[in-house]
Residue, then its C-alpha position, 0 to 999 in steps of 0.5 A: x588704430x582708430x578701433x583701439x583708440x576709440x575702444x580705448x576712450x569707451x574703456x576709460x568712459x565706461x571706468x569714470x561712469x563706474x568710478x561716478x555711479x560708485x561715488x554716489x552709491x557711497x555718498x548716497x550710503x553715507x548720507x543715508x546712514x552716517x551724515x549728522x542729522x538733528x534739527x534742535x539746538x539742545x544736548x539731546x530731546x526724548x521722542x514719546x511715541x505713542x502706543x499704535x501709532x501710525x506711519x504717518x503720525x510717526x513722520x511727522x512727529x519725527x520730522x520735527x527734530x531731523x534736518x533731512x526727512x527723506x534721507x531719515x525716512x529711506x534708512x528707516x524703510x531700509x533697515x525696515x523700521x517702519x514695520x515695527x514703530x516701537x512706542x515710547x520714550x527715546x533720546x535723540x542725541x544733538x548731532x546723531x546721525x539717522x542709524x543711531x537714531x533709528x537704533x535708538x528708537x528700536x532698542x533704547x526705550x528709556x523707563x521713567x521714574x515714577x513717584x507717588x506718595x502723601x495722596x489722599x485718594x485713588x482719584x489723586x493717584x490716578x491724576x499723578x501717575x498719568x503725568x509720568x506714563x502714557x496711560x491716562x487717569x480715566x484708564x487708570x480708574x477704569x483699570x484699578x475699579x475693574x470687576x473682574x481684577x476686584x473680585x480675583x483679589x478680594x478687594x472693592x473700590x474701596x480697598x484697592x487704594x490699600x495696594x498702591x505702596x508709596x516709593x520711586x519705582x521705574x516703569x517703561x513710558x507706554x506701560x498700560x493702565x493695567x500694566x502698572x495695576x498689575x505691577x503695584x499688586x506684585x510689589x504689594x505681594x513682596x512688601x506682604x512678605x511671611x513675617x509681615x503677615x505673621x504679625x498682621x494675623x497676630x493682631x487679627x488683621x489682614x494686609x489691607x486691614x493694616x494700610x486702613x489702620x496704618x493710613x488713620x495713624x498717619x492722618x493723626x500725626x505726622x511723629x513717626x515717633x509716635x505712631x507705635x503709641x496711637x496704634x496701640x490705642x486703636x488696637x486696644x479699641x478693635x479689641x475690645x469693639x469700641x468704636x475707633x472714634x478717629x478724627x480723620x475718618x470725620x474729616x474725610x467724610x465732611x471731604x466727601x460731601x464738600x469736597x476735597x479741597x476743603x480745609x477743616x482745622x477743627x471737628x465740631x460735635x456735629x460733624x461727629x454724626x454724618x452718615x458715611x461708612x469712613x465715619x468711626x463715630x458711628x460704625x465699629x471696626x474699621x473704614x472700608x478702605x485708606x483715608x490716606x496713603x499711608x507710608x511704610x513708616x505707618x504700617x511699620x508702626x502698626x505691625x510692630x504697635x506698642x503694647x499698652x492700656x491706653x483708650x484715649x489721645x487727644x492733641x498736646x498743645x505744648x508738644x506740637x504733633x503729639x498727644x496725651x494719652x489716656x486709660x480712663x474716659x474721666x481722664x482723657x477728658x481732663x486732658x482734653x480743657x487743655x486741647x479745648x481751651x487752646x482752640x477757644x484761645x486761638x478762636x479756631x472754629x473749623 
């Protein structure tokens, strides 16, 4: 009778220690991968990991938004997400708990949007876009100036700014620099498609040759309305291998010796004669590459120029942003005492 008694109390411990060891399995369980744990008061925060990161750096870049670092580091260690950290930008929602945090930092790599237009240099590109992916802009210098990519694609330092078309594209966070390079080349391609080229080669041209034109035009007026005129112009010069003798290629090449900052209202004679390869006053065809990014509205205007006489514009003062046009040299330059006699009036000297 004592046998069966004590049997029977062994029995009854041996379920409760059952019954406990289960319950903490499945609270231990719960707590693991169900229990909410955030630490910040906003809706959401986005985690930017970086490409190679380590263990450690991801531990403790994490920690800052986790509430219970070890129940978070045993469910990232079993589900075996700590052998494949994953870079990029992830959201973490408030309230989350360590399983869709980690699904979220396997499968939910968020692209960003990235925007860029109105630059006036590669320098400039390369400094906006590094705000927006994880690339930096000394690699992408280094990435858009490579040697090899240059020569593949018949480009230099110079005309690789041609490729860069202004418009919101969506790109993953840890692209690389020479993952975005080569992703602007592809859409440059597409942009470049068989009607585009037709008319290019019509007018003796070649894409990069167009966005050279397309970003003087842009430089010279801000009237999309125009810029068919002023293309027209600058065709008719390339015709007939008169010197473009475009302002803004002037205004770049004082930038570049005084730096780009420099605002300039005004060319004056003498500027007309500095050394510089973007200087149409001195060199005939065209600059080696974009003094400006011109936008699609620009190479629009080229591909589809006006079809006219005209050799000459200058600045209209009672039509501000547009010009006068002219077909004969005497003639510009009776168009011309109304431009210079406005800058004499307004006692504008650079």
């Amino acid at each position: 009778m004592v046998n069966e008694k004590l049997y029977k109390t062994i029995i009854y411990i041996g379920l409760l220690s059952s019954l406990f060891i289960s319950s903490m399995v499945i609270y231990n369980y719960y707590k693991t991968y169900y229990s909410e744990n955030t630490n910040f008061n906003e809706e959401s925060v986005f985690v930017y990991i970086k490409s190679g990161s380590g263990l450690d750096a991801f531990k403790k870049q994490i920690s800052t938004f986790i509430k219970d670092t070890s129940t978070f580091n045993n469910a990232a260690y079993k589900t075996k997400y700590v052998l494949n950290i994953k870079a990029g930008k992830y959201e973490i929602k408030k309230g989350s708990n360590n399983k869709e945090i980690i699904n979220s930092l396997r499968f939910k790599n968020i692209p960003v949007k990235v925007i860029f237009n109105n630059l006036e240099r590669i320098e400039n590109l390369a400094s906006k876009i590094s705000k927006y992916i994880e690339a930096d802009s000394l690699s992408l210098m280094k990435s858009f100036t490579n040697k090899d990519f240059l020569i593949k694609n018949n480009l230099s330092n110079e005309s690789v700014f041609a490729i860069f078309l202004p418009n919101t594209y969506e790109f993953y966070w840890n692209t690389s620099a020479d993952q975005f390079r080569d992703k602007m080349l592809k859409q440059f391609k597409l942009f470049w498609n068989s009607s585009r080229k037709t008319k290019a080669q019509s007018y003796g041209l070649n894409p990069i040759e167009v966005s050279v034109l397309a970003s003087i035009v842009q430089r010279e007026t801000p009237k999309v309305d125009e810029r068919p005129t002023i293309s027209g112009v600058y065709y008719n010069r390339l015709k007939k291998r008169m010197r473009l003798q475009a302002d803004p290629t002037v205004v770049y090449t004082i930038k570049q010796e005084k730096g780009f900052d420099t605002k300039i209202r005004r060319v004056l004679y003498r500027d007309l004669r500095i050394k510089s390869p973007y200087n149409t006053y001195l060199n005939k065809g065209l600059p080696p590459g974009p003094i400006y990014m011109p936008d699609i509205s620009s190479i629009e205007s080229v591909l589809n120029l006006e079809n006219h006489k005209y050799l000459f514009f200058v600045a209209d003062v009672k039509r501000p942003g547009y010009h006068i046009f002219a077909n004969t040299y005497s003639q510009h330059n009776r168009n011309k005492r109304q431009y210079t006699s406005w800058l004499r009036k307004n006692n504008i000297k650079r």
